[in-house]
RODO-323181 format. One record per atom (N, C-alpha, C): residue in three letters; z, x, y. Coordinates in steps of 0.05 Angstrom, whole numbers, padded with zeros to 5 digits, always signed. Example, Ala and Ser with C-alpha at 12.3 -4.5 7.8 and 13.67 -1.06 7.14 Angstrom:
ALA+00156+00264-00114;ALA+00156+00246-00090;ALA+00156+00264-00066;SER+00142+00257-00045;SER+00143+00273-00021;SER+00157+00258+00001;
This chain:
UNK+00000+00017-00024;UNK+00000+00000+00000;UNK+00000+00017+00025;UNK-00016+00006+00045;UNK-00024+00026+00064;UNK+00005+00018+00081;UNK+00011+00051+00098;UNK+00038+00054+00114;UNK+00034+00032+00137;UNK+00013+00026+00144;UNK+00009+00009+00175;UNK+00020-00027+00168;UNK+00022-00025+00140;UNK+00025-00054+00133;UNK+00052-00059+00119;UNK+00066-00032+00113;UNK+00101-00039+00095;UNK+00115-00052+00113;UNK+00115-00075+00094;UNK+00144-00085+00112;UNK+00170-00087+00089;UNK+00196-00083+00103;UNK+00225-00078+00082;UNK+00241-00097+00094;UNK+00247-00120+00081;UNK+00272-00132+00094;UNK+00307-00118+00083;UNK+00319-00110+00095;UNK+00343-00103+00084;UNK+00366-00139+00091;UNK+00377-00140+00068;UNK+00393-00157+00066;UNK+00420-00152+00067;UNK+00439-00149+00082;UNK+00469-00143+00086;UNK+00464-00110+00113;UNK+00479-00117+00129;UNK+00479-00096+00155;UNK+00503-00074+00153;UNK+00524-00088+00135;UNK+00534-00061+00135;UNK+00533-00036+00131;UNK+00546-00012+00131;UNK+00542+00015+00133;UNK+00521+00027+00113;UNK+00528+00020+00092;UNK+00505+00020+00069;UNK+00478+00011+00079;UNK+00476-00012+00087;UNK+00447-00025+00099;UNK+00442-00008+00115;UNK+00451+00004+00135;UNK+00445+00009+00163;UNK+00440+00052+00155;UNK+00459+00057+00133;UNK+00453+00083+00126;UNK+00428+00087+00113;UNK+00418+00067+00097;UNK+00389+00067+00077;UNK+00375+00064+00099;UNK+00364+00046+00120;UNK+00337+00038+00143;UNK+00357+00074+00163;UNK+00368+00079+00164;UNK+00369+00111+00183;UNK+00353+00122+00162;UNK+00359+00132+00141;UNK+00349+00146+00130;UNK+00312+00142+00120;UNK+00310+00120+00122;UNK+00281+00107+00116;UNK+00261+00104+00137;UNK+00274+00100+00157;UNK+00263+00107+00181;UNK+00253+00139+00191;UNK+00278+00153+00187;UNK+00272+00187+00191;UNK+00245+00196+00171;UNK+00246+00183+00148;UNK+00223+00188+00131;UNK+00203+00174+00139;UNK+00200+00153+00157;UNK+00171+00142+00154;UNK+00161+00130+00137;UNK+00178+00115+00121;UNK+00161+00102+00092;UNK+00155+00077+00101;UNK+00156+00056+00121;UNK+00136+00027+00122;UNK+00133+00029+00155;UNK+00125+00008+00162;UNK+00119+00002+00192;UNK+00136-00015+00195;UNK+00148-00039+00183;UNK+00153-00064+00194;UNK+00187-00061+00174;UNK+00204-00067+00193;UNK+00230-00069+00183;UNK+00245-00094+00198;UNK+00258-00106+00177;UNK+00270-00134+00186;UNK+00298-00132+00163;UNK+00320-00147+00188;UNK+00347-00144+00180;UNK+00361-00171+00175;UNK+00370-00173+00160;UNK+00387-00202+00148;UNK+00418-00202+00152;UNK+00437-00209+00156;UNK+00455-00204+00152;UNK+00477-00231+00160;UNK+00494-00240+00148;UNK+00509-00278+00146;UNK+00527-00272+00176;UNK+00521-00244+00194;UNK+00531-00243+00220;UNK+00514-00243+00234;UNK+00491-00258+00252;UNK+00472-00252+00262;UNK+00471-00229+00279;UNK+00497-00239+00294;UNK+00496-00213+00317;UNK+00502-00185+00302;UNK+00509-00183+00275;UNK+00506-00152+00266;UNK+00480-00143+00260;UNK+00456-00168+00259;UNK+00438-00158+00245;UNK+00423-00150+00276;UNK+00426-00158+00297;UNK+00419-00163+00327;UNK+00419-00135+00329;UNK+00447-00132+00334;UNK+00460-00103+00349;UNK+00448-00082+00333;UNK+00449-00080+00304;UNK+00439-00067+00290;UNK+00406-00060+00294;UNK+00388-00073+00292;UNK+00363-00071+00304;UNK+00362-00063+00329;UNK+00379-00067+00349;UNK+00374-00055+00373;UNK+00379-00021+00374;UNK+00400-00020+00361;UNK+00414+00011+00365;UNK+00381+00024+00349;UNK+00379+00014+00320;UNK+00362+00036+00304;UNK+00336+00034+00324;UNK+00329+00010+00335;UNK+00303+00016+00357;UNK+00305+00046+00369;UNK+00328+00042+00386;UNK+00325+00065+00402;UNK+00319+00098+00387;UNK+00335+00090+00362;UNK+00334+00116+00351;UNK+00298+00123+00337;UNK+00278+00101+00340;UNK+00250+00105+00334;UNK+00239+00119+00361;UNK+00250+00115+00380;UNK+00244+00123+00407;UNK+00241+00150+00410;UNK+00267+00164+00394;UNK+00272+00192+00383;UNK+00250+00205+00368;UNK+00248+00189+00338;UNK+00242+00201+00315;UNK+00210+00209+00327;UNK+00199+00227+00311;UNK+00180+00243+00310;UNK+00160+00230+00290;UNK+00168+00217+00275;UNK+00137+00204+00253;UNK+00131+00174+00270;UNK+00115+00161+00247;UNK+00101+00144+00263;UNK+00124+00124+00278;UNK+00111+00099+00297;UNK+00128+00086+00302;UNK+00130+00063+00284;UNK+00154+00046+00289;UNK+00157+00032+00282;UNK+00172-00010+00289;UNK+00172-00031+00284;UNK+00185-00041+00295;UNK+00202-00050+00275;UNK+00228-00055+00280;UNK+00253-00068+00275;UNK+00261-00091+00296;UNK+00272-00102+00271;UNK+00273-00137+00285;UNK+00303-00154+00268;UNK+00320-00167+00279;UNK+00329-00187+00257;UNK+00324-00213+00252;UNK+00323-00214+00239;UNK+00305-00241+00224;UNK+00313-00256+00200;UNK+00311-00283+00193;UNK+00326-00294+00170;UNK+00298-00297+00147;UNK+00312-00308+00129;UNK+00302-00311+00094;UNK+00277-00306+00101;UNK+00260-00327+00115;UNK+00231-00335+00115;UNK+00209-00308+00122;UNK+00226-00284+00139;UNK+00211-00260+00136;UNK+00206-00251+00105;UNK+00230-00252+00086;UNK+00225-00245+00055;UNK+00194-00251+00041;UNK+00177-00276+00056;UNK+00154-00283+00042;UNK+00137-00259+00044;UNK+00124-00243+00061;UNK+00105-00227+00064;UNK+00111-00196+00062;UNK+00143-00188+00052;UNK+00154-00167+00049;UNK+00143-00157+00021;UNK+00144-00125+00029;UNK+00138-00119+00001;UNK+00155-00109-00018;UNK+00186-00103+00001;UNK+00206-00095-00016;UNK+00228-00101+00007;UNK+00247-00110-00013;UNK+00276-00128-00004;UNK+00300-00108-00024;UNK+00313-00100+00001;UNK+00334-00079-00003;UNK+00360-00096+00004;UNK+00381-00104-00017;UNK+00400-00125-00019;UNK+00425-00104-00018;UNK+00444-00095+00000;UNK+00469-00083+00008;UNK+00487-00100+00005;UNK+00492-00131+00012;UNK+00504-00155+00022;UNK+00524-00150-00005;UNK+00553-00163+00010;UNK+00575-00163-00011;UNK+00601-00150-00013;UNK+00618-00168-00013;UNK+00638-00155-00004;UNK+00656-00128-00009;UNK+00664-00107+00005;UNK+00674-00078-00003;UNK+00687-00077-00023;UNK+00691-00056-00031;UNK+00712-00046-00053;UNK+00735-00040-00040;UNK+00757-00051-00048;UNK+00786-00036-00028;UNK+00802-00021-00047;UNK+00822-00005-00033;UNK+00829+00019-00045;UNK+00844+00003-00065;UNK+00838+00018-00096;UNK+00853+00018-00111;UNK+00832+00002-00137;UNK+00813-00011-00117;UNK+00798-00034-00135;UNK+00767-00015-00147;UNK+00772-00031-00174;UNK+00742-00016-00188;UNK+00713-00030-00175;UNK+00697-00021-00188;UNK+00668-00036-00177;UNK+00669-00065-00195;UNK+00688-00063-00214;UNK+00684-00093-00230;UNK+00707-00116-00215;UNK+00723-00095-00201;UNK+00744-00116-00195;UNK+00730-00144-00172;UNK+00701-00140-00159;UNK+00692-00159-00142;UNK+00676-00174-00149;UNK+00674-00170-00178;UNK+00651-00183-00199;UNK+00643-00215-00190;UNK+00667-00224-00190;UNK+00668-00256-00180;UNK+00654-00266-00152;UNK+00666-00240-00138;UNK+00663-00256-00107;UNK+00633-00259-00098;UNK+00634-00220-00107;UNK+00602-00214-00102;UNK+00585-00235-00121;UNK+00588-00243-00139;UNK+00563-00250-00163;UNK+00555-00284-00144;UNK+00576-00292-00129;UNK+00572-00322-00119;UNK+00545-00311-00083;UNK+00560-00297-00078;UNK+00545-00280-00052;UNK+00510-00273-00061;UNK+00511-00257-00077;UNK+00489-00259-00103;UNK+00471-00278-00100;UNK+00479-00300-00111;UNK+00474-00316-00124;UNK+00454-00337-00099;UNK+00471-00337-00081;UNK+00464-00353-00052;UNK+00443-00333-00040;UNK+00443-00309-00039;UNK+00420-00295-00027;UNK+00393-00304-00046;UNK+00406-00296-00071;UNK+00377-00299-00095;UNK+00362-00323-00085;UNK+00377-00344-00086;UNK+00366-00373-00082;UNK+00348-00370-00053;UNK+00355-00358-00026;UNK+00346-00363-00008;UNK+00320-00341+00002;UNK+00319-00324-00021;UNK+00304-00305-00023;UNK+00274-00323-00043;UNK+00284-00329-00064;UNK+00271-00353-00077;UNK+00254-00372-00065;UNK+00266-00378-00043;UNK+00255-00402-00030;UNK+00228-00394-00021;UNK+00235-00369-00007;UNK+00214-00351+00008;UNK+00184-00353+00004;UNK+00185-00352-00025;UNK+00157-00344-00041;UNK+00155-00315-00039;UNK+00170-00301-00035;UNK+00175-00273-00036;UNK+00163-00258-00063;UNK+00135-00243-00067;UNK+00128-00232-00079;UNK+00129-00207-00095;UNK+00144-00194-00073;UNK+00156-00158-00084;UNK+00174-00153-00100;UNK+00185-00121-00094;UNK+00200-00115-00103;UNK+00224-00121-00096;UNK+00248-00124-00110;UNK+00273-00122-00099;UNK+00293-00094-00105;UNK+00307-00085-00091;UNK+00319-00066-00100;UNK+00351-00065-00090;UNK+00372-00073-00112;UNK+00399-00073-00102;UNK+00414-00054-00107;UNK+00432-00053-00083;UNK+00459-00040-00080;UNK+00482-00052-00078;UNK+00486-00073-00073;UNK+00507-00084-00077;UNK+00526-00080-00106;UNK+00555-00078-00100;UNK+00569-00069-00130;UNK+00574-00102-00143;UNK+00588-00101-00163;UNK+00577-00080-00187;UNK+00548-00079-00192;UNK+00529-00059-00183;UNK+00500-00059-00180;UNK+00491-00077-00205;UNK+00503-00064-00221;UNK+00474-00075-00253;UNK+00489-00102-00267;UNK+00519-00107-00260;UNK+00517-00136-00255;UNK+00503-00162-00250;UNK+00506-00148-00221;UNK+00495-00168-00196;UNK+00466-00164-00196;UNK+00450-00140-00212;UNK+00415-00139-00215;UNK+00415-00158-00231;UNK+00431-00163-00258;UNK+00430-00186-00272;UNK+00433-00211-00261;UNK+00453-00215-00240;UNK+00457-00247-00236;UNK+00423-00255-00216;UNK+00422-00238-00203;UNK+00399-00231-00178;UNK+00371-00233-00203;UNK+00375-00228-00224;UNK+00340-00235-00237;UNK+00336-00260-00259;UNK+00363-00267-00258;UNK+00366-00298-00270;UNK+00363-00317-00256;UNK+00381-00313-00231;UNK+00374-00334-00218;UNK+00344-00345-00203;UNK+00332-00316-00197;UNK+00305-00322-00188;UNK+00287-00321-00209;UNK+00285-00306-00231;UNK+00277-00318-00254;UNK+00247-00295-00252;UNK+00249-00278-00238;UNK+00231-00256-00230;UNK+00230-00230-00251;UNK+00207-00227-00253;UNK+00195-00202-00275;UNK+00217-00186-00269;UNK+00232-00182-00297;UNK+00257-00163-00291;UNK+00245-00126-00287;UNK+00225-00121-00293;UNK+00212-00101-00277;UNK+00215-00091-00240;UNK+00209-00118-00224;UNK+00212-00126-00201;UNK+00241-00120-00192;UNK+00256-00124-00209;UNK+00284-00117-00197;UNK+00294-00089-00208;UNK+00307-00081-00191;UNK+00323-00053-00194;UNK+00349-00055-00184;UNK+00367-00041-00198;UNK+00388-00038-00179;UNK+00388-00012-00176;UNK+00410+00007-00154;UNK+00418+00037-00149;UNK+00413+00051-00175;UNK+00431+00041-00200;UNK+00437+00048-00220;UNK+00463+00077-00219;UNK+00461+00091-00228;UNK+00466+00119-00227;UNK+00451+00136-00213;UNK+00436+00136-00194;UNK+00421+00148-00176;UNK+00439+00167-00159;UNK+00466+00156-00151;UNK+00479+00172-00138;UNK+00500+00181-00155;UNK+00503+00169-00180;UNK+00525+00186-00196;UNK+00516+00221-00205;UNK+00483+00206-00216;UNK+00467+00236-00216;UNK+00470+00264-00197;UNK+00467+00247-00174;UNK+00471+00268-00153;UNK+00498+00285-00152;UNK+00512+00264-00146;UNK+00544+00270-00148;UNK+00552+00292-00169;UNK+00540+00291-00185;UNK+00545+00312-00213;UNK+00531+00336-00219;UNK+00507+00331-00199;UNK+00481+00355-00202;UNK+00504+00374-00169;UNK+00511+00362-00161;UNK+00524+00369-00136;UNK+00546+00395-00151;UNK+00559+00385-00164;UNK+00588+00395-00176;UNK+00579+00422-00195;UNK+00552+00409-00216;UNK+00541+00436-00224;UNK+00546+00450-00215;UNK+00524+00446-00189;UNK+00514+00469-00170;UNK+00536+00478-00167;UNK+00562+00472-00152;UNK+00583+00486-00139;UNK+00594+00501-00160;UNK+00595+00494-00188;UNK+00609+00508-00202;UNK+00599+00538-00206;UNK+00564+00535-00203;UNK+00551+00564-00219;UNK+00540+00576-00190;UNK+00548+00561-00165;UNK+00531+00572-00145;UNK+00504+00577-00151;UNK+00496+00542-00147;UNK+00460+00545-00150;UNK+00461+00518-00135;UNK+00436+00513-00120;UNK+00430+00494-00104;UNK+00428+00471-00122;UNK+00437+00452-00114;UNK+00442+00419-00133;UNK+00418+00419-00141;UNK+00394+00419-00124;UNK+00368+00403-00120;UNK+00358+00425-00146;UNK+00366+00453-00153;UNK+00358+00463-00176;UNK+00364+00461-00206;UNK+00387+00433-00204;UNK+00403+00428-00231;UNK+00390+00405-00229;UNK+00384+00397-00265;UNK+00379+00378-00271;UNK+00401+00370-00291;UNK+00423+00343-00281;UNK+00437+00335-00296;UNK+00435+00310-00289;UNK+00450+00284-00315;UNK+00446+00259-00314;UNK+00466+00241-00317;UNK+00475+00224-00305;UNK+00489+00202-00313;UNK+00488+00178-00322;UNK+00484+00174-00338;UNK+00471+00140-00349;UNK+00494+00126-00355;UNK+00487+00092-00355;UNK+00509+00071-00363;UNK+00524+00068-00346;UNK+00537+00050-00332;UNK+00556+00036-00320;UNK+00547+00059-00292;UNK+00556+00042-00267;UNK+00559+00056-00237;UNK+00586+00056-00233;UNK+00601+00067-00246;UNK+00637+00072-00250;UNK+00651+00089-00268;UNK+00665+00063-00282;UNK+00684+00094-00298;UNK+00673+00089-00318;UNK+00657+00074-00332;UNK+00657+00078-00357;UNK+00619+00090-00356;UNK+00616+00107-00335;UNK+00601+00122-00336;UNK+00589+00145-00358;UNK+00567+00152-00367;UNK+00563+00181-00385;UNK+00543+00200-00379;UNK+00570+00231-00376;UNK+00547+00246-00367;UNK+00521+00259-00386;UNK+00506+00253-00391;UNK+00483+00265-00412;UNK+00484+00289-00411;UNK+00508+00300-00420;UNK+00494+00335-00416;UNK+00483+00351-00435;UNK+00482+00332-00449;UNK+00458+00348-00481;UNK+00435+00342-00460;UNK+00422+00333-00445;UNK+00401+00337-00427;UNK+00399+00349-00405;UNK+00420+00361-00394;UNK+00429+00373-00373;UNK+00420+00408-00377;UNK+00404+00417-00356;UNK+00395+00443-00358;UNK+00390+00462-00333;UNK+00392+00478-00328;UNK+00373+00497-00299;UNK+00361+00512-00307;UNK+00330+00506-00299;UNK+00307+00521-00311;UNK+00301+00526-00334;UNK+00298+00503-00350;UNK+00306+00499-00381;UNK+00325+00514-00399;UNK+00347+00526-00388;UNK+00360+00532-00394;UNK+00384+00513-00397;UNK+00393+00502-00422;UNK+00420+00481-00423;UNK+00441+00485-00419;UNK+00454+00475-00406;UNK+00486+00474-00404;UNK+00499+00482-00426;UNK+00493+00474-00449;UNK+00502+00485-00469;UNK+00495+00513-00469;UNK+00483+00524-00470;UNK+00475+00560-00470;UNK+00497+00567-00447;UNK+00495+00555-00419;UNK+00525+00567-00406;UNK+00545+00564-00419;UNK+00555+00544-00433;UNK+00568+00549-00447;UNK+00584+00569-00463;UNK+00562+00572-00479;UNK+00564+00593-00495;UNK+00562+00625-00488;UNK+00556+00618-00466;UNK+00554+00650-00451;UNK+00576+00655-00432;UNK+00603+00639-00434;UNK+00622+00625-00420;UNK+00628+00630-00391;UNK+00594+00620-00379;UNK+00594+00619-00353;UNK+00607+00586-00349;UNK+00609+00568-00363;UNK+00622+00546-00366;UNK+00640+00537-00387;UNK+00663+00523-00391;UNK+00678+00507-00419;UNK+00668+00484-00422;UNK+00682+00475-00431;UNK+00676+00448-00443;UNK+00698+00434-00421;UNK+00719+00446-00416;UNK+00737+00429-00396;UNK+00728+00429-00378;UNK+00703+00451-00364;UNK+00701+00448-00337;UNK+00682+00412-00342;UNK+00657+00420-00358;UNK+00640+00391-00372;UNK+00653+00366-00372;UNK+00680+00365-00374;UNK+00698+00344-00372;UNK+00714+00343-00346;UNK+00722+00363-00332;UNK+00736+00352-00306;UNK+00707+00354-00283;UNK+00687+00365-00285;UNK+00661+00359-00261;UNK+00655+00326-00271;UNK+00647+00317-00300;UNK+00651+00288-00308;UNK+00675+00267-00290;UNK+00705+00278-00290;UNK+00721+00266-00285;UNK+00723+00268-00251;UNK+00720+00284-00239;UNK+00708+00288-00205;UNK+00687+00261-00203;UNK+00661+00268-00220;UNK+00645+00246-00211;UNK+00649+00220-00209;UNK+00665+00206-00232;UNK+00673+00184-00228;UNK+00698+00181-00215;UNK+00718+00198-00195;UNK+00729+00187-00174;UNK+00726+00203-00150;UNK+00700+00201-00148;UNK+00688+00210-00119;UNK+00688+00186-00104;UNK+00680+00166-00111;UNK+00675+00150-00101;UNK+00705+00143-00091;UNK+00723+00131-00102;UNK+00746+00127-00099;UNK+00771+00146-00076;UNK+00760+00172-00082;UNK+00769+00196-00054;UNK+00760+00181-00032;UNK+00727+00185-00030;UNK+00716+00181-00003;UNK+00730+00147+00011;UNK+00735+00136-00011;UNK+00748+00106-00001;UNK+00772+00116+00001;UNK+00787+00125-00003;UNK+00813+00132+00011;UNK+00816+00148+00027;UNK+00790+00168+00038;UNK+00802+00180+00064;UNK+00774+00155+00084;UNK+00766+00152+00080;UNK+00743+00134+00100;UNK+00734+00103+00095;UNK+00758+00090+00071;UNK+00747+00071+00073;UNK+00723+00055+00062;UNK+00705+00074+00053;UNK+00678+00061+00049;UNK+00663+00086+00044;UNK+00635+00079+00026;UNK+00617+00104+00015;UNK+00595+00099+00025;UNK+00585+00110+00045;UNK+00548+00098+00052;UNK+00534+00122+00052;UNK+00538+00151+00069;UNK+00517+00161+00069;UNK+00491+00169+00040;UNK+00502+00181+00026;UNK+00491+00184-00009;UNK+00485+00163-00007;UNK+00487+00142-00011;UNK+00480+00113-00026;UNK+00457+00110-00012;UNK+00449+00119+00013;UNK+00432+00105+00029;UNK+00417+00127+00031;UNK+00413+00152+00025;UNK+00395+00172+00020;UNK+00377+00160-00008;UNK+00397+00153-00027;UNK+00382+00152-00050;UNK+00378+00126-00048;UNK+00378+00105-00045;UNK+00362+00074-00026;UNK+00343+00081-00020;UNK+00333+00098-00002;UNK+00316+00107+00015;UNK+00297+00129-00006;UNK+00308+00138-00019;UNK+00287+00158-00038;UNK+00280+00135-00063;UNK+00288+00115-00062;UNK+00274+00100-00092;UNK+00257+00087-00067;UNK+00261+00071-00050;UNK+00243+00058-00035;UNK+00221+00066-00024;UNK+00222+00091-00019;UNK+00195+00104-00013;UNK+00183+00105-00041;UNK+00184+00117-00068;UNK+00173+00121-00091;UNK+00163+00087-00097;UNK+00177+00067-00092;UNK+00160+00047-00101;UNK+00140+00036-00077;UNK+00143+00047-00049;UNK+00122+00039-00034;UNK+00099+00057-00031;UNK+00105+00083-00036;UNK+00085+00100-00045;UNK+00073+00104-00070;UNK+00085+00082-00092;UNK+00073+00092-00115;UNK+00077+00117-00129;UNK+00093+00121-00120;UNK+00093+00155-00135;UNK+00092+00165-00168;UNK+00110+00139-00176;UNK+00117+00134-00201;UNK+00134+00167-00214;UNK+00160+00157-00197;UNK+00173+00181-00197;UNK+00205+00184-00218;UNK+00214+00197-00227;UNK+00230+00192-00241;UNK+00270+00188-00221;UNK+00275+00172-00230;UNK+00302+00163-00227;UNK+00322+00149-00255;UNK+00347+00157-00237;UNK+00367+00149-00256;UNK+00364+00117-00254;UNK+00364+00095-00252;UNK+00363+00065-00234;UNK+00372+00056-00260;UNK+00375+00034-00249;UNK+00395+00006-00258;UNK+00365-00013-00270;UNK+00357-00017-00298;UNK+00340-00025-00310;UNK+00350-00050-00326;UNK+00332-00076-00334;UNK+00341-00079-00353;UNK+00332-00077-00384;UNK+00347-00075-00392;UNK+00335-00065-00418;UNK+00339-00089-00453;UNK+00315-00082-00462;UNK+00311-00109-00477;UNK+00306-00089-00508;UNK+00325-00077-00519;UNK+00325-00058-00542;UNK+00322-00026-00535;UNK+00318-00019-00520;UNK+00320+00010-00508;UNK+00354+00025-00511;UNK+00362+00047-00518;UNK+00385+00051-00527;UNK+00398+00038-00540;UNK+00387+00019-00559;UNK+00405-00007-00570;UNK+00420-00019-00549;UNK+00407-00025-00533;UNK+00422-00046-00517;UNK+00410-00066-00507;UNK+00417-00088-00504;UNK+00398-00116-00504;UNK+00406-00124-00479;UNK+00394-00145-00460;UNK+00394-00168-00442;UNK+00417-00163-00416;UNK+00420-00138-00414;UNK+00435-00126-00384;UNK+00432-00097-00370;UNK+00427-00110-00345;UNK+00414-00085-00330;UNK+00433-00052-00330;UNK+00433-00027-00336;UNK+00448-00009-00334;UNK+00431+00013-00340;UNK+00446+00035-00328;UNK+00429+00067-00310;UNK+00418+00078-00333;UNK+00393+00071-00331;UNK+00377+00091-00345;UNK+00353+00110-00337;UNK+00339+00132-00350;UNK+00314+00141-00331;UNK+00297+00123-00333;UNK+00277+00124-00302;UNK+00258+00108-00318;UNK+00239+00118-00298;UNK+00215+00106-00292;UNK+00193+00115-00282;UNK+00187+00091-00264;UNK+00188+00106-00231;UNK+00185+00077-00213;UNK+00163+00089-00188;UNK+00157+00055-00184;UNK+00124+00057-00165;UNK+00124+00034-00160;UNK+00090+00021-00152;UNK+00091+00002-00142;UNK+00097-00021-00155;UNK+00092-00028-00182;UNK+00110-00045-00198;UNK+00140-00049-00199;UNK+00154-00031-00190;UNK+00177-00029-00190;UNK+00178-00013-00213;UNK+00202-00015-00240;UNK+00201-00005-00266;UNK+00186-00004-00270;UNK+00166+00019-00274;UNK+00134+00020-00296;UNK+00139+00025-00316;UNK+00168+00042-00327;UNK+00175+00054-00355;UNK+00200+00059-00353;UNK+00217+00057-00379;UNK+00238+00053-00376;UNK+00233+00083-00398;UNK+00245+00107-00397;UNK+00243+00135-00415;UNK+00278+00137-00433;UNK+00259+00134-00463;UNK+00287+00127-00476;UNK+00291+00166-00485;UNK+00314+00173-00483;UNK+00327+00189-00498;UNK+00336+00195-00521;UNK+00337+00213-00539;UNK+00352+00217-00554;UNK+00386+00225-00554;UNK+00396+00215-00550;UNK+00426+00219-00533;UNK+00452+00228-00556;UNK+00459+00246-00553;UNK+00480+00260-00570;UNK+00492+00242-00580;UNK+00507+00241-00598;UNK+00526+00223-00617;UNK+00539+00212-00603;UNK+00562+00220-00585;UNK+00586+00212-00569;UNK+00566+00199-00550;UNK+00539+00208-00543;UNK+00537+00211-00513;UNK+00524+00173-00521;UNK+00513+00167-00542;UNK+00505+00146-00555;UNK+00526+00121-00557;UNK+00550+00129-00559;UNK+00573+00113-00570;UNK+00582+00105-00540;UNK+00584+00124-00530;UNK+00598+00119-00498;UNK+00586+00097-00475;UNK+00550+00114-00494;UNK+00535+00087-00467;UNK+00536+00061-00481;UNK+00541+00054-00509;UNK+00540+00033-00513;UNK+00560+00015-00515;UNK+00583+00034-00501;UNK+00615+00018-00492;UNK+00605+00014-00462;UNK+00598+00028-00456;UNK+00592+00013-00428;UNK+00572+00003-00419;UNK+00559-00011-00443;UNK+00539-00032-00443;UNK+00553-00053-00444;UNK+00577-00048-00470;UNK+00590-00084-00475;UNK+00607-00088-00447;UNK+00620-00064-00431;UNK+00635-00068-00414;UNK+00618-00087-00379;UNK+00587-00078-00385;UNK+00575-00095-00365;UNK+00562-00117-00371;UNK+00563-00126-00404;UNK+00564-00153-00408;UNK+00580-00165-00408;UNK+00607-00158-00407;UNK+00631-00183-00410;UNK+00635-00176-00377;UNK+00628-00164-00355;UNK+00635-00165-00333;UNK+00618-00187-00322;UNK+00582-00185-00334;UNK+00564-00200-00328;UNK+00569-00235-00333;UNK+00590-00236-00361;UNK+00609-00260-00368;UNK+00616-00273-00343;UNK+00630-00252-00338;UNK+00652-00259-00314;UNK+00638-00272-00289;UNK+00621-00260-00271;UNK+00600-00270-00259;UNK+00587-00297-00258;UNK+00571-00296-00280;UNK+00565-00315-00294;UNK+00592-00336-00292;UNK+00610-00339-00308;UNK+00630-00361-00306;UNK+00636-00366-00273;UNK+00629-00348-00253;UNK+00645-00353-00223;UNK+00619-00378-00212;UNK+00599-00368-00229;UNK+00572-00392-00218;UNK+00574-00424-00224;UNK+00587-00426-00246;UNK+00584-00450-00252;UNK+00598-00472-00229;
């Protein structure tokens, strides 16, 4: 799709929303940006401030606007933030309820639209709420994505790095299954320069404890940054902004994302972080692994753990 014609509606204005369109904007990935948000005047104020900052930026221009549902018809991709925070102490499952009803009311009004594209969510619990978000609109579950582990990946390729002093962006490590604790890091696939983690290992530039406490960092990073600030946006909205360009450019690029999956890792009928291959379809391929014994057992506890959360959800709808 040609750049003079993307249009992105982002749905929810908070920090997260407003960190993904900074970041999407600095890149130049569409022309046409429109903001939703159940505060009008945040979605107002918000378009005005990022205006100015196009005034700045150096790539093409652009306009930003806020606008309700009825822009969703001619969008080509709908970026969903909306939903209420995580507060200290609380997991990503603990808002299962509130969010899945919030969900549930956007889906419908997005629905209405005739809205053709992609969707791509962030809202927690992501692969939840991708599930309540592709039932209710009833849309080629291809079409929908959530974050997935996109930023858990990072978070962990981050910690590599710091451990062996090598730039993140030169480690390839993975996190699949759940966007929390019942997260798994794949490090039977984890390597720098085809060289495996396991070989550091063994050459004891790494243990096995460090493999387990950089694991145990990752999954309460999130939970730090909410206790000294409250809230997690910048990351989240880098990697928003790097799946959203790959599906408006087509790139058909590899990410961790929030898929759903219909026998892939033995796991049936709920969305959760796997690789896959994304472009203008949204999901073009979902890339199954061969995943270590444990690493097998682990993702498929935290498969049942996002179906009985998806339960939960589900029961807040009726």
């Amino acid at each position: 799709m040609e750049n003079s014609t993307r249009k992105v509606v982002l749905v929810g204005c908070g920090m997260v929303g407003n960190s993904f369109l900074y970041s999407a904007m600095n890149r130049g990935i569409a022309q046409h940006y429109v903001l939703i948000d159940a505060f009008q005047q945040a979605a107002e104020g918000n378009a005005i401030d990022l205006s100015d900052a196009v005034a700045v930026l150096e790539n093409r221009f652009s306009t930003i606007k806020a606008g309700d549902y009825s822009e969703c018809k001619d969008a080509d991709l709908i970026v969903i933030t909306a939903g209420r925070p995580q507060r200290d102490g609380e997991t990503r499952l603990d808002i299962v309820a509130d969010n899945a009803r919030i969900m549930q009311d956007i889906a419908l009004k997005i629905k209405a639209s005739g809205f053709k594209g992609v969707t791509l969510i962030a809202s927690n619990p992501v692969d939840v709420l991708a599930s309540v978000y592709q039932k209710v609109t009833g849309y080629a579950k291809n079409k929908v994505i959530s974050s997935g582990t996109t930023l858990d990946s990072a978070r962990l390729r981050r910690l590599v790095g710091n451990k062996l002093n090598i730039a993140p962006a030169s480690v390839n490590a993975y996190v699949l299954g759940e966007h929390g604790d019942s997260s798994v890091s794949a490090w039977s696939k984890a390597s720098i320069m085809q060289k495996s983690i396991a070989d550091f290992v063994a050459e004891g530039k790494l243990t096995e404890k460090d493999l387990e406490d950089m694991h145990q960092q990752m999954i309460k990073m999130a939970y730090t940054i909410i206790d000294l600030k409250k809230a997690t946006f910048y990351g989240i909205g880098v990697c928003l902004s790097s799946i959203a360009k790959a599906i408006l450019n087509d790139e058909r690029s590899t990410f961790l994302v929030g898929a759903k999956c219909e026998g892939e890792y033995n796991v049936k009928g709920t969305y959760i972080g796997v690789p896959a291959v994304i472009g203008a379809n949204g999901i073009e391929e979902i890339i199954e692994w061969k995943l270590a014994k444990e690493e097998q057992v682990q993702f498929e506890k935290s498969a049942t753990q996002l179906h009985e959360a998806l339960n939960v959800a589900l029961a807040a709808l009726k």
